[in-house]
Steps between C-alpha positions, in 0.01 A plus 500: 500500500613164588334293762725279693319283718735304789399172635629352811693209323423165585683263765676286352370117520696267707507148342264230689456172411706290273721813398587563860570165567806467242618830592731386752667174514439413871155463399479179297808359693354495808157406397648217350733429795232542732290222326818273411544524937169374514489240253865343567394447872177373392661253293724440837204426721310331257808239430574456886159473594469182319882406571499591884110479552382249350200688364528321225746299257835692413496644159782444295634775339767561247786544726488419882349738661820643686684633149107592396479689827847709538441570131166662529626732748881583420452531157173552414344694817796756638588645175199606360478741831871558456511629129178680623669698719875511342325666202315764720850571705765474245396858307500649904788335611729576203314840389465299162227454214199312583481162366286488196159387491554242207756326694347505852180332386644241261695406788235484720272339226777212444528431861098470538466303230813252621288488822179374374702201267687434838191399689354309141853365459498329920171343373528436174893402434806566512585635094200797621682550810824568280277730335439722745850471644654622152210810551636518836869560343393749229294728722767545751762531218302736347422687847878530611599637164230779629720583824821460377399726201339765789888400677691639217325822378451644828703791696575267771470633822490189673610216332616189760115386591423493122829366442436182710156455420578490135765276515305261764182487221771382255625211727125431580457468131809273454306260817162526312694410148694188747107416614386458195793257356440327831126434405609403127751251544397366870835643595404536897843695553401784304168525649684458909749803361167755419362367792808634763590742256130630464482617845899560632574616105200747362243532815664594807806724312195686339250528760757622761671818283119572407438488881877675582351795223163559614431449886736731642380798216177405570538552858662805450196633334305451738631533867683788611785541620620183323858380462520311148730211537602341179870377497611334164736283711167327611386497132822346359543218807119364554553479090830346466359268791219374363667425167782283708211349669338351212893387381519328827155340487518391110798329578351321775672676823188636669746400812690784453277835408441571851772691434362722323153465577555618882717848374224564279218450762682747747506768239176490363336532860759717575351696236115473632661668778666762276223535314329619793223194510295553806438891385350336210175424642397843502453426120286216443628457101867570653476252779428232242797558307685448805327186623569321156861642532513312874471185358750509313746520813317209663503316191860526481548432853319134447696409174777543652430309871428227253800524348665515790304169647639335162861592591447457862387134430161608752227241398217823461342535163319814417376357204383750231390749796802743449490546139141566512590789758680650173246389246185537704607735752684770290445458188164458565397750723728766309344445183179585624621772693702664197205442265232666749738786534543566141127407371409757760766764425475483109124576522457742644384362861572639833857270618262355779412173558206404616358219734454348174850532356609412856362163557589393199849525511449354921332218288859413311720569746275245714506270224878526452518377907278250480680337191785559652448353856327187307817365483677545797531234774192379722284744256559312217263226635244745352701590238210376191219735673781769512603495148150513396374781747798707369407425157146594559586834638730609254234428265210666681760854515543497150167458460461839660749670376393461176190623540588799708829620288499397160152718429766789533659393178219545311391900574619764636476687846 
C-alpha cells in the first residue's frame, strides 16, 4: 500500500522590498519625480531667496536661473511622473504587452542619474551640466521607444489619447534636443523655442488628453448614475490650440492668441461642468482630479485677458501670474492628484483619501494661488514674500507625500 500524504500547499510569496519595487514602473518614476519636485523648487527658493531676499549674496550658477528653473521642471520634473504613468496605462489603454522591465528601469535609471549631474552640473559648470542634459536625451529616447513599441504591438482599442501623447513626447524630445544646443553654443533662440514650446508644445497637449482620458472614467466609476462626457472634438481643438498657441507666441505675437486662448477656456470649464464637478466632492480622491482640472479653465481664461490687454493696447500687466495658473495651478495640482490616485490604486489601498492625502494636495493648489496672485497688480507689492511662501509650501507637500506614498512602492498590501 501506498501512502499519499496531502499538504495544504503553500501561499505563494508576494515580492517586498527591492523586488516589489521594480515590479512596476510607476514605482521608481514617481519616487524619483516626487524627489526631483522637491529638489527643483528647492533649488528655486534657495536661488530667489538670495536674489529677491537678500538672505544672502546671489549665487551664480551655470545658466541664469530662469533657463535653470523652466528646465528643472519641464524637462526634468513632469516626465519622470509622465513615463511613470504612460507605461502603467499604455498596456490598459491599448490592451497591449507590458513594457519590459529592462527598458523601464534603464530609462528610469538614465533619467535619475541625468538628475543628480544636473544639480552638480548648476554648481559645478556648464560641460557637467551638458552631461546630464545628454542623460536627459537618452533616457527619454530610450523611454519613448518603450511606448511607441507598447503603440504598435497592441490590439488597439483606443488609440487617439496614446496617439497624441506619443507624438507630443517626440516633439518634447525635439525641445529638450533644441535646449541642449541652446546651452552648447549660447544660442538663446533655441533655448526661448523649448521654453514656449516646453509648455504650449509637450506639457499642456499631454496633460490635457491624460486629463480628457481619465477624469470622466474615473468619475464614472465611482458615482452613479453618471453621464461620461468625452467628445474627441474637445480632444482634437484644446490640442490643435495649444500647438497654434506656442506658433503664435514663438514668433512673438502673444497679441494675438487670445484667440484661441478664450475658445479653449470656455470648453475646458465647459467640461468641469460636463464632467459633473460639484458631484465630485462626494469623492475626496475624485474631487481633486477635478480641482486640478479647474485650473486649467482659469488658467486659460488669464492667458488669454492678457493677450487680449496686449492687443487691446490696456496698460495692465499680469506678469508671469497667468502662466503659473497653467504651470502651478494645473499642472501642478494634477500631477499630484494623478500620482495619489494611481500610488493608491496600484497597491492595493482603499481609493480614499485621507485628511492626509487631502491637505496635501489643498497645500499645492494654495501654493499655485499664491504664486500666481504674486504677480498681479497691487499684490505684487508683496510679490518676493509670495514667491517664497509658495515655494515653501510646495516644498513642505512633497515633503509629505513622500513619506506617506512612496512606502507603498516598496511592499505590498
Amino acid at each position: 500500500m501506498i501512502n499519499i500524504i496531502l499538504e495544504n500547499p503553500k501561499p505563494r510569496q508576494q515580492p517586498s522590498g527591492w523586488k516589489y519595487f521594480i515590479s512596476m514602473p510607476h514605482h521608481p518614476f514617481f519616487l524619483l519625480g516626487a524627489l526631483q519636485s522637491l529638489l527643483a523648487i528647492s533649488w528655486w527658493l534657495i536661488d530667489i531667496a538670495g536674489r529677491f531676499g537678500g538672505l544672502y549674496h546671489p549665487i551664480a550658477w551655470t545658466v541664469t536661473p530662469a533657463i535653470g528653473h523652466f528646465y528643472l521642471l519641464i524637462f526634468s520634473t513632469f516626465p519622470l511622473f509622465m513615463f511613470g504613468f504612460l507605461m502603467t496605462t499604455y498596456p490598459r489603454w491599448m490592451n497591449g504587452l507590458q513594457v519590459s522591465k529592462e527598458l523601464y528601469l534603464a530609462t528610469a535609471g538614465t533619467l535619475g542619474l541625468g538628475v543628480i549631474l544636473g544639480y552638480l552640473g548648476l554648481f559645478l559648470g556648464s560641460d557637467l551640466f551638458q552631461i546630464a542634459i545628454a542623460l536627459n536625451v537618452t533616457g527619454w529616447l530610450t523611454g519613448l521607444y518603450a511606448l511607441i513599441e507598447v503603440y504598435f504591438t497592441a490590439e488597439r482599442p483606443d488609440t487617439t489619447h496614446a496617439l497624441i501623447t506619443s507624438v507630443v513626447l517626440f516633439i518634447g524630445l525635439m525641445l529638450l534636443v533644441s535646449y541642449a544646443l541652446g546651452v552648447a553654443t549660447g544660442h538663446y533662440e533655441n533655448i526661448a523655442l523649448a521654453k514656449t514650446g516646453g509648455v504650449w508644445w509637450f506639457l499642456l497637449p499631454v496633460f490635457f488628453s491624460v486629463s480628457h482620458r481619465l477624469i470622466p472614467f474615473f468619475s464614472n466609476a465611482v458615482l452613479r448614475d453618471y453621464q461620461m462626457v468625452r467628445p474627441d472634438w474637445v480632444l482634437w481643438l484644446v490640442t490643435f490650440g495649444s500647438l497654434l498657441h506656442g506658433a503664435l507666441e514663438i514668433n512673438e505675437l502673444k497679441q494675438f492668441t487670445w484667440i484661441l486662448d478664450l475658445p479653449m477656456a470656455l470648453v475646458t470649464l465647459w467640461l468641469s461642468h460636463a464632467w459633473q464637478f460639484k458631484r465630485s466632492f462626494k469623492v475626496k480622491i475624485l474631487a481633486m482630479l477635478h480641482l486640478a482640472f479647474l485650473w486649467l479653465g482659469v488658467a486659460l481664461f488669464l492667458i488669454g485677458v492678457q493677450s487680449l490687454f496686449l492687443f487691446l493696447s490696456i496698460p495692465i500687466n499680469l506678469n508671469r501670474g497667468p502662466i503659473h495658473a497653467l504651470m502651478i495651478g494645473y499642472f501642478g495640482s494634477m500631477l499630484i492628484a494623478m500620482a495619489t490616485r494611481v500610488s493608491l490604486g496600484h497597491s492595493g489601498q482603499p481609493l480614499i483619501a485621507d485628511s492626509k492625502a487631502w491637505n496635501i494636495f489643498l497645500a499645492i493648489f494654495i501654493a499655485g494661488l499664491l504664486r500666481v496672485l504674486a504677480d498681479f497688480p497691487v499684490i505684487n507689492s508683496y510679490s518676493n514674500h509670495l514667491y517664497m511662501c509658495s515655494a515653501a509650501i510646495w516644498i513642505g507637500a512633497y515633503l509629505v507625500w513622500i513619506f506617506k506614498f512612496t512606502p507603498l512602492y516598496w511592499k505590498t498590501s
